[in-house]
C-alpha positions in Angstrom: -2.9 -4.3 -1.4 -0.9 -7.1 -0.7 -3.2 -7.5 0.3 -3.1 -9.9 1.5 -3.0 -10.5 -1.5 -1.6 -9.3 1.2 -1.7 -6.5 -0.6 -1.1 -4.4 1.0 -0.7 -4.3 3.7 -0.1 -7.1 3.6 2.2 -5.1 2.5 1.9 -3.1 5.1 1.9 -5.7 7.4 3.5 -8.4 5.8 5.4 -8.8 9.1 2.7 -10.7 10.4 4.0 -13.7 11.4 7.0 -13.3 9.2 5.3 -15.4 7.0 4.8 -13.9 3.2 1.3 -14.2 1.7 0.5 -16.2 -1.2 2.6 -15.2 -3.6 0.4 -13.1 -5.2 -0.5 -9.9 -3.8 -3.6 -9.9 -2.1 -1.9 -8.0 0.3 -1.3 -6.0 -2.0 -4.3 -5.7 -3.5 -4.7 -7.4 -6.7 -2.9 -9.8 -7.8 -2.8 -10.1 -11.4 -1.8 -12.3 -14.3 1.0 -11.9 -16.2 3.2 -12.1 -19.5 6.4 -14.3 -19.3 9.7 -12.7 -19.7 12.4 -15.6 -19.3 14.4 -15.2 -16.7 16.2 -12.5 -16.6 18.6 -10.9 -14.3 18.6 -7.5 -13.4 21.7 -5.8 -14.5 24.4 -4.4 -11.5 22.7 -1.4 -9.5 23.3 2.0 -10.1 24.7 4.8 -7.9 22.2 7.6 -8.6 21.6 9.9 -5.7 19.7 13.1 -6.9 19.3 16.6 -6.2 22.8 17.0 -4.8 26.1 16.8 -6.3 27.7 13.2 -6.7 29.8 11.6 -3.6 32.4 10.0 -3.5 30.4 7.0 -2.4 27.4 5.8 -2.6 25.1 6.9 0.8 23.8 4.4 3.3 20.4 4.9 1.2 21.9 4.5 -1.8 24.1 1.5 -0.5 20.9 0.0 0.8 19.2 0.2 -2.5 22.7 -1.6 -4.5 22.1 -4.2 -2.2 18.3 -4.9 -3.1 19.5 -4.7 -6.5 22.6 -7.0 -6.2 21.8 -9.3 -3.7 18.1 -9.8 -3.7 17.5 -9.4 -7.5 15.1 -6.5 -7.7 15.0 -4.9 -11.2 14.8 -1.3 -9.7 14.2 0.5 -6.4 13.4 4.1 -6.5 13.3 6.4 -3.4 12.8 9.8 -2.2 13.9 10.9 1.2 13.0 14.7 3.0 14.9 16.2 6.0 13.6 18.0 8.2 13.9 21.0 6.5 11.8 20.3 3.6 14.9 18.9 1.4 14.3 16.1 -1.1 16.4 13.8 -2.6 15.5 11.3 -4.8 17.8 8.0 -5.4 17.3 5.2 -8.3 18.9 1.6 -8.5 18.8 -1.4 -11.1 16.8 -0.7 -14.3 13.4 0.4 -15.5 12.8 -2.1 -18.0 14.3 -6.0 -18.2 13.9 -6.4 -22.0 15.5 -2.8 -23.0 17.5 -2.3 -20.1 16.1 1.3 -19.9 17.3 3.7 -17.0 14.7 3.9 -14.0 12.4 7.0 -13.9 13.2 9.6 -11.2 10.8 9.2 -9.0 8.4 7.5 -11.7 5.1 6.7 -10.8 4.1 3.4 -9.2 1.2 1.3 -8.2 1.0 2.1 -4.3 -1.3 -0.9 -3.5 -2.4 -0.9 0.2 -1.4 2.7 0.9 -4.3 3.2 -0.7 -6.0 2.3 2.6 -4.8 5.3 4.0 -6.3 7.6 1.9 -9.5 6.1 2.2 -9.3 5.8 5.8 -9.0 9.4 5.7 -11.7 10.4 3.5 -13.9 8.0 6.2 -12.7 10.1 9.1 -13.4 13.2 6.9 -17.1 11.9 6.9 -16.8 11.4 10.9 -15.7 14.6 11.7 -18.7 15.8 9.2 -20.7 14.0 11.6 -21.9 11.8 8.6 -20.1 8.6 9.8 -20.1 7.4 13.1 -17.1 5.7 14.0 -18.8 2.9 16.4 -21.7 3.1 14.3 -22.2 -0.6 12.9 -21.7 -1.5 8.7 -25.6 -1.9 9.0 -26.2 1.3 9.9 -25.2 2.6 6.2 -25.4 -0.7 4.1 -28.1 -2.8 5.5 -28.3 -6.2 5.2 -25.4 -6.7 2.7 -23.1 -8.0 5.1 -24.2 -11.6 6.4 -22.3 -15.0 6.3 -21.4 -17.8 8.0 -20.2 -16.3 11.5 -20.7 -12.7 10.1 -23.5 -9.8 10.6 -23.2 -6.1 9.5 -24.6 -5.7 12.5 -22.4 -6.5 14.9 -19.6 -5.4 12.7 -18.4 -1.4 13.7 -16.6 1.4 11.0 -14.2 1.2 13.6 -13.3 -2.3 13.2 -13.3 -2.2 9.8 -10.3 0.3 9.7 -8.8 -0.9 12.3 -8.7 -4.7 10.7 -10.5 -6.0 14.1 -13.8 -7.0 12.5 -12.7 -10.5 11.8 -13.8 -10.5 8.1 -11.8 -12.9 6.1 -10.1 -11.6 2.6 -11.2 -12.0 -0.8 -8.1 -11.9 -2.5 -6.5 -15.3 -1.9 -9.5 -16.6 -3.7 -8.6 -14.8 -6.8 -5.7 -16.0 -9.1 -3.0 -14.3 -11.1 -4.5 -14.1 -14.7 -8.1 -13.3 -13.2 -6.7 -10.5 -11.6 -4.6 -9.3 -14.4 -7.3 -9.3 -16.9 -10.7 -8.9 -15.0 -12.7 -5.7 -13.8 -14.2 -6.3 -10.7 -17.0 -4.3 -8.9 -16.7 -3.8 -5.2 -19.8 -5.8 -4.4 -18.0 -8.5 -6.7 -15.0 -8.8 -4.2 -17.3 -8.8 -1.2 -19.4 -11.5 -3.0 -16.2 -13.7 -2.9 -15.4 -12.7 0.7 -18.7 -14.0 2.1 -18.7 -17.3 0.7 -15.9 -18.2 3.3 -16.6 -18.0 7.3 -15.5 -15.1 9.6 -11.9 -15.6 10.8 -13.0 -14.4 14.3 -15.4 -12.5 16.4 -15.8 -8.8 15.6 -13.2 -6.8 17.7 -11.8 -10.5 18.9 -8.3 -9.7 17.5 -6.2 -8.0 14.9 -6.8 -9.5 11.3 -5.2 -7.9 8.3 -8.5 -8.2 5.5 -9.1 -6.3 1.8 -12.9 -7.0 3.0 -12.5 -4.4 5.3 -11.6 -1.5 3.1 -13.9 -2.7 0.3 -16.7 -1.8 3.0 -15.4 1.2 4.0 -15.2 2.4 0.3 -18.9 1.4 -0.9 -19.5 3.3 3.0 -18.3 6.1 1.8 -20.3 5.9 -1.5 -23.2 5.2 0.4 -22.8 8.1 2.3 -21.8 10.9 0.1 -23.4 9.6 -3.3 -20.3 10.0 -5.6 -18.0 7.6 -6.3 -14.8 7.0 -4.1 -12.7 8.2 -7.0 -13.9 11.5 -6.7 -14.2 11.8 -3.3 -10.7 11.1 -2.8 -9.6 13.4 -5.2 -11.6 16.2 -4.1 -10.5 16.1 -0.4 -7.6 15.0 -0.7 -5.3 14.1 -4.1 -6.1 18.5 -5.2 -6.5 19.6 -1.7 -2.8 19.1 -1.4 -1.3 19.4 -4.7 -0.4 15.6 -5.3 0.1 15.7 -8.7 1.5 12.5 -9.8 -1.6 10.6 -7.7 -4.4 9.3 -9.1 -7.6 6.5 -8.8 -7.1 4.6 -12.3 -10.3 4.7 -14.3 -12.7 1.5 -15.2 -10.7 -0.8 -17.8 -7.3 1.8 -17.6 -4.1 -0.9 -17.3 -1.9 1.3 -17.9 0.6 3.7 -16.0 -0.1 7.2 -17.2 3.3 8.8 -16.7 7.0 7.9 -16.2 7.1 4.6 -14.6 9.6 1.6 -14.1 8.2 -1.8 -15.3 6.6 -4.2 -12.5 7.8 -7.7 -12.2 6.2 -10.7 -10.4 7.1 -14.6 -9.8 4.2 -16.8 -8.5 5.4 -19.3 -7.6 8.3 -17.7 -6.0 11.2 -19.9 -7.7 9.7 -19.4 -10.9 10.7 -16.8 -14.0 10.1 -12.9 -13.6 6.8 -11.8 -15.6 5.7 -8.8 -16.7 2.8 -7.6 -14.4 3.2 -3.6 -15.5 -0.2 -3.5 -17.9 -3.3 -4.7 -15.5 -6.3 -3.9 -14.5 -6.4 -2.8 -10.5 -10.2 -2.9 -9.9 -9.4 -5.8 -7.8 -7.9 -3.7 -5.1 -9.7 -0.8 -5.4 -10.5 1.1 -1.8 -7.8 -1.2 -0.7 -5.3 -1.1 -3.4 -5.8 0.7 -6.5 -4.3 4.3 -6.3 -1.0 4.7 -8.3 1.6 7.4 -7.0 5.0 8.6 -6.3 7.5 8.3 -3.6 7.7 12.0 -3.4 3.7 12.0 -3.6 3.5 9.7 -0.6 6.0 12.0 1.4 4.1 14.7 0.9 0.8 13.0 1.9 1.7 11.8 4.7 3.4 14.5 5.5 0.4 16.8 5.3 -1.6 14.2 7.5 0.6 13.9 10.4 0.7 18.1 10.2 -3.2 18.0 10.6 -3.4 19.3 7.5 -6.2 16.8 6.5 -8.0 15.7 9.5 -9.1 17.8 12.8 -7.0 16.9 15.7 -9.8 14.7 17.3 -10.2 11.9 14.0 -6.4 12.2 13.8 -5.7 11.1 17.3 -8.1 8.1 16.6 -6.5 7.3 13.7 -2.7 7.5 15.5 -4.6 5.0 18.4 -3.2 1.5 17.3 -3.3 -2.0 18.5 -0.5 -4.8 17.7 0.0 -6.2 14.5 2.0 -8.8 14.2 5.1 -9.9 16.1 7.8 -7.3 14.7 6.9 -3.9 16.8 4.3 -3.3 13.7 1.1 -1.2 15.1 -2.0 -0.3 13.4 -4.4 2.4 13.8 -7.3 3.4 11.2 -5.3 2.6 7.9 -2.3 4.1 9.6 0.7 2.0 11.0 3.8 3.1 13.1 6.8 1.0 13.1 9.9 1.9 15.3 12.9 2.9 14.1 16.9 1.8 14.9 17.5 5.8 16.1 14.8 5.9 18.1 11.1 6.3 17.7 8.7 5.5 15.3 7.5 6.7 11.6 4.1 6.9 10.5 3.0 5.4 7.3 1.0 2.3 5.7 3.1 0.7 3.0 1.6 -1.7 0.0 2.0 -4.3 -2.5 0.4 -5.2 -5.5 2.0 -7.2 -8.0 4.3 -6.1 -9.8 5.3 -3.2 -7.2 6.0 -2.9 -3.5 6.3 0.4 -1.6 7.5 1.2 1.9 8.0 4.4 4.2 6.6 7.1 6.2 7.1 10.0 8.3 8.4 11.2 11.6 6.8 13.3 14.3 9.6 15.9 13.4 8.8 16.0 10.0 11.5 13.6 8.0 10.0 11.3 5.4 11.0 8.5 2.8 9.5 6.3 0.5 11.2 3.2 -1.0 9.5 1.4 -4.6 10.5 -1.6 -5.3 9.3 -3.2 -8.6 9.2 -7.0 -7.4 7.2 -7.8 -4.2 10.2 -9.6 -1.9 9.3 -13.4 -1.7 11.9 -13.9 0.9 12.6 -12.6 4.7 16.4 -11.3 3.4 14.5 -9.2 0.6 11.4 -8.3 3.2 14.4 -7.0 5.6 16.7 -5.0 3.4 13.5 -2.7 1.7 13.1 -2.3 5.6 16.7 -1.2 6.4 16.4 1.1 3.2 13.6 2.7 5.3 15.1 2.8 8.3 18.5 4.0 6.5 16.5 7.0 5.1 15.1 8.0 8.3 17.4 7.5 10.6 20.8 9.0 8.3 
């Protein structure tokens, strides 16, 4: 989520303002506690480039990724890149574990954080074109009287807006801290609970606001409507319907990652030691953070949406219908961004951090696609701007 812890998006959207969130992930969706390690320097990057026979030098991805490594002291990045012609490559850099300097997975699983918020965004528009959601239909309409605070009323407060982070409901998880994130299970009504002690950071549809609190709505939304948990709706319409096989919704009380994986690391304050963060318990992100994955997953998810392989054409054109976010040529749509490119155009994505892990990419109208992980969510601009460039490297070479 990075949420703003900024989670998500704030990872997503971290641009906002160029300013970085509280350490800590909201953004990203959960921030969570951690174990000290010391600090420890990740060791020089390696030139890995996959599915295709070794260069003679490292690719302008693979460059990109040396340079997180070398210069911005990630321990890993992983990535996975698709041409238009369906091809994949999948690149690694640094190391998968600081205290046994193992080698990074190929394309190991990692916590997504606010790309999460794309999946539920689309099991929400799912709902609309089932003509079980209405779009402009207000929160009360499906949860009444749960949403009321100072300066805020479910009622005045649209599906819409919560999607489109325009309802002006402030975020829950800078009011968390590290350790109570780490080691806590929250409920979803827990994390609105904390959100509605604070006041409404503006008007409903007064301006652009990135919020958690907006997907934790749309998630018990969707519960409310279907009567199964988000989990499994998810996974029904979406993770199976398209063969993502290395995506899941971690269970109640599951900390762990369940397949191949490169260790997270996370520094709160940001001139303080790596620690740890790969063990934790997600609940805090949940509809807005908590789905793990792969960079080769993500490709193929958004992939499959931008085809209209999820979505009839109507939801998808609303969910493609963005406003401004932030001062860096960052849109947002319904829990989909579009950010322009150095060749030319724009790719379609979300993008999320959560401690430990920050991810980055999307696709193009022609069908490329690329994913970056990188297991240390960037406290500085330099950092924020190179897992860019190796974005924009991977879509633009």
């Amino acid at each position: 989520m990075r949420a703003q812890t900024r989670q998500g998006l704030r990872s997503s959207t971290r641009q906002q303002g160029g300013r970085r969130r509280r350490a800590v992930s909201a953004a990203a969706a959960v921030a969570i506690g951690v174990m000290t390690l010391g600090a420890l320097a990740p060791p020089a990057a390696s030139d890995s480039a996959a599915s295709a026979a070794p260069a003679a030098r490292p690719d302008a991805v693979q460059r990109a990724m040396n340079t997180l490594v070398r210069d911005d002291g990630m321990p890993a990045v992983l990535a996975s890149v698709q041409d238009r012609n369906g091809r994949t490559r999948t690149y690694t850099a640094g190391v998968g574990d600081l205290t046994t300097g193992s080698k990074v997975p190929r394309d190991g699983q990692v916590r997504i954080g606010s790309n999460t918020k794309a999946f539920t965004a689309v099991v929400v528009l799912q709902l609309v074109g089932e003509g079980k959601i209405g779009l402009d239909a207000t929160v009360d309409t499906y949860l009444p009287g749960l949403v009321r605070g100072k300066g805020i009323d479910g009622r005045r407060i649209t599906v819409r807006q919560l999607l489109q982070h325009t309802s002006g409901l402030p975020e829950y998880g800078i009011h968390v801290d590290d350790d109570e994130f780490r080691n806590r299970y929250f409920e979803p009504r827990e994390l609105l609970d904390i959100a509605l002690r604070y006041k409404a950071d503006a008007a409903p549809g007064e301006k652009w606001g990135y919020s958690n609190t907006n997907y934790v709505l749309a998630g018990l939304i969707v519960q409310k409507v279907t009567g199964r948990p988000l989990a499994e709706e998810m996974d029904r319409r979406i993770i199976k319907r398209i063969g993502l096989r290395h995506t899941y919704f971690p269970t109640p009380g599951e900390m762990t990652i369940r397949e191949p994986h490169p260790h997270g690391y996370h520094r709160n304050p940001a001139n303080t030691p790596l620690r740890d963060f790969t063990e934790m318990d997600p609940s805090a992100g949940w509809a807005a953070g908590q789905l793990i994955s792969t960079n080769s997953d993500l490709n193929r998810f958004f992939t499959a949406l931008l085809a209209g392989r999820l979505l009839p054409a109507a939801q998808l054109a609303e969910m493609r219908t963005t406003v401004p976010a932030g001062t860096s040529g960052l849109r947002y749509g319904l829990g989909l961004t579009s950010r322009p490119l150095s060749c030319g155009g724009v790719y379609w994505g979300h993008g999320g951090d959560i401690a430990g892990y920050e991810t980055r990419g999307g696709v193009t109208d022609d069908g490329r696609a690329a994913n970056v992980a990188v297991t240390n969510i960037p406290t500085d601009e330099a950092a924020t701007q190179h897992v860019k460039d190796a974005v924009d490297r991977a879509l633009c070479g």
